[in-house]
C-alpha angles and dihedrals in degrees: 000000000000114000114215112235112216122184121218138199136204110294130143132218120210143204123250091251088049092050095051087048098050098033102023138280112308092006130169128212115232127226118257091170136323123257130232090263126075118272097002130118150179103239126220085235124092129185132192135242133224136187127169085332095314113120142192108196121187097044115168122240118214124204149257110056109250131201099263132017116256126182121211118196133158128252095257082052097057095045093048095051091046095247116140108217126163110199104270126179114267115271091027094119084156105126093350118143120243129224132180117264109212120211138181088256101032145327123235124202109234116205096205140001093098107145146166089202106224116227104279134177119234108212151156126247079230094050091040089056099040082048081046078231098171094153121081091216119052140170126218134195114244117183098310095326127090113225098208131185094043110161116213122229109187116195127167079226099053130114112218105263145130120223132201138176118258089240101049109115084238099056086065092074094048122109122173124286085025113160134190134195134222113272 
């Protein structure tokens, strides 16, 4: 079975409370364009990032709002805001530095949520058994190159896909409609 590879950039999702600070009191994001899983969306809203006086502007929200604020960056971001990150699994906010998120409304200073997200699979129970995926780190084929160190998310709304950061060395050699295949 082919697995669809799928590049990501620096974007951040945000709590409801978080929302209502940086945008105004019982706001809704708004729908740039939908992503390849389920539900979930690139909204029309950015914020900006700041760091000891170092800052990223322009920084894409993504929808819906989610239970607690995480920050994604890439690695060159980190680095260039003076963060250290090591790539960590969504959702892993253990040890992970914090920054302030700047809004048109307001800005909030986040201790913690700080990530580098590793590469990681999105699939379903159903797909990982019938892939007979029983690791939670895999490594597929892609073209003549092997993609190692992918961590496996398995959740019954996911749509089969692999994602990687814009800046990992890998996702050079990614064009669209790329596809690997388990090694």
């Amino acid at each position: 079975m082919k697995i669809p590879i799928e590049t990501s950039n620096r974007h951040v999702h945000l709590s409801k409370k978080d929302i209502d600070t940086l945008f105004g009191k019982n706001y809704s994001l708004k729908i740039s364009r939908k992503l390849s899983q389920p539900g979930e969306f690139a909204a029309e809203e950015k914020v900006t990032l700041s760091h000891d006086d170092k800052k990223i502007e322009n920084v894409r929200v993504l929808g819906p709002a989610r239970n607690k604020t995480q920050i994604e960056l890439l690695s060159k971001d980190a680095s260039s805001l003076g963060i250290s990150s090591k790539p960590k699994n969504s959702g892993d906010h253990e040890d992970t530095p914090g920054i302030e998120i700047i809004g048109p409304n307001g800005k909030i200073k986040k201790e913690n949520g700080v990530i580098v997200a590793n590469r990681h699979l999105h699939i379903t129970e159903e797909e990982a058994e019938l892939l007979k995926i029983k690791e939670k780190i895999i490594s597929l084929k892609v073209k003549d190159k092997i993609l190692d160190n992918v961590a496996v998310r398995i959740n019954s709304n996911s749509k089969l896909a692999v994602h990687i950061n814009k800046d990992d060395d890998f996702a050079k050699h990614i064009d669209l409609n790329t596809h690997g295949e388990l090694v």
